[in-house]
C-alpha angles and dihedrals in degrees: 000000000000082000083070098040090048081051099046083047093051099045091042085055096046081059096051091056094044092058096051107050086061104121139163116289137202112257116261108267087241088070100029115018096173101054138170094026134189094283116003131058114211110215133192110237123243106278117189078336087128110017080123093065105043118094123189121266088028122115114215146192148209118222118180125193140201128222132182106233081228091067121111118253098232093062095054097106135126112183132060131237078281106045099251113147107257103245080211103168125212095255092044088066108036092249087312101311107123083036152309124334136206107247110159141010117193139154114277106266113254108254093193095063114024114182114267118246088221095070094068090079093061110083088216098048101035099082101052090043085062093046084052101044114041138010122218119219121219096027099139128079112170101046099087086056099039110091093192087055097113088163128093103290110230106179134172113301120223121274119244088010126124128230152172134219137201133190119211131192110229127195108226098198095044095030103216133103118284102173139003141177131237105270104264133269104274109280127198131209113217126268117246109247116240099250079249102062092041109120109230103149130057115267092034094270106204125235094262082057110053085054088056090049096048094051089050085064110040086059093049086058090058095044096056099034082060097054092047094064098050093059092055088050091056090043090056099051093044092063098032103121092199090060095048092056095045099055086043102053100082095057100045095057096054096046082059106106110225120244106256117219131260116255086221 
């Protein structure tokens, strides 16, 4: 009898951690193939995170929060002393610098009915299955300048710099957390190129190069616009009518035969 009940305890626990380690993820490359970029994270959404948590007759949300990785841990919180969700803005915290913002709000995703990988094939399909899927962070770029913007605000993040997300369950109706992840592994944005070391020809020349190159051009152009011009030249002489008369005259004149005089 207490072997089963050791057993139930130890399953029930295994749950519990398992629960728990349950953190943000990068978005699989068949729906987002450059990510991360230089300024935004796409994220899959919480699918069946938090079905432990909802009740019927409850309306939920999902909160998710940024964090530089060069925050301090201690200011990593979200919540409160009474468990409400911290409403922390991006400038408020320096881009997540001094601590977690607020970047996005959005329904919990539907864990009956996830949205199938196959649609994204279909034109028609392919953007709501990424609405529905993932979520991009620092997709927009105008809110933090415009004054009329009453919406979380989710600007550019930085470029080469590292953070971590969380996704948190709110009850509407109580207003206080009900769930949340583990902050995600450390996540880092891409690092601009110098304009020297960008790519734009086939087999990665490199920038010493693409100089050669250009001068070699540069020096065919002159080549064969000057040969160019030389065969117009040629062309025009050729039909100039003046030219041919001139070099004709004098042969002309002494081919002539001279009048003889009469006898008479």
């Amino acid at each position: 009898m207490w072997s089963c009940w050791v057993v139930l305890a130890l399953c029930c626990v295994g749950l519990l951690r398992a629960d728990q380690s349950l953190k943000p993820q990068l978005a699989t490359l068949q729906l987002a193939t450059n990510n991360p970029t230089l300024t935004t994270v796409a994220l899959e959404k919480p699918f069946c995170m938090f079905d432990s948590s909802l009740y019927p007759n409850k309306s939920y949300a999902i909160y998710l929060y940024v964090m530089k990785e060069s925050a301090s841990a201690i200011s990593s919180l979200v919540t409160d002393n009474s468990s409400k969700p911290l409403d922390s803005t991006f400038q408020q915290t320096s881009g997540g610098q001094l601590g977690p913002y607020k970047a996005a709000s959005f329904n919990v995703p539907n864990c009956a009915s996830p949205p199938k990988l196959a649609d994204v094939g279909d034109i028609n399909k392919v953007s709501d299955v990424l609405k529905q899927y993932l979520f991009r962070v620092g997709d927009d770029g105008t809110c933090l300048y415009d004054p009329n913007f009453l919406d979380v605000c989710n600007p550019p993040l930085e470029a080469d710099t590292t953070y971590r997300f969380k996704y948190v369950l709110v009850d509407h109706s109580e207003g206080i957390m009900k769930d949340q992840t583990l902050w995600s592994d450390p996540i880092k944005t891409k690092r601009a190129k110098l304009p020297m070391k960008i790519d734009t020809w086939p087999g990665r020349r490199s920038g010493g190069m693409i100089v050669i190159t250009s001068v070699l051009s540069v020096l065919m152009f002159l080549l064969l616009a000057g040969f160019l011009a030389s065969v117009f030249s040629a062309v025009v002489r050729s039909e100039d009518p003046s030219a041919e008369t001139k070099g004709t005259s004098p042969t002309v004149q002494q081919s002539e035969p001279r009048p003889q005089l009469s006898s008479e």
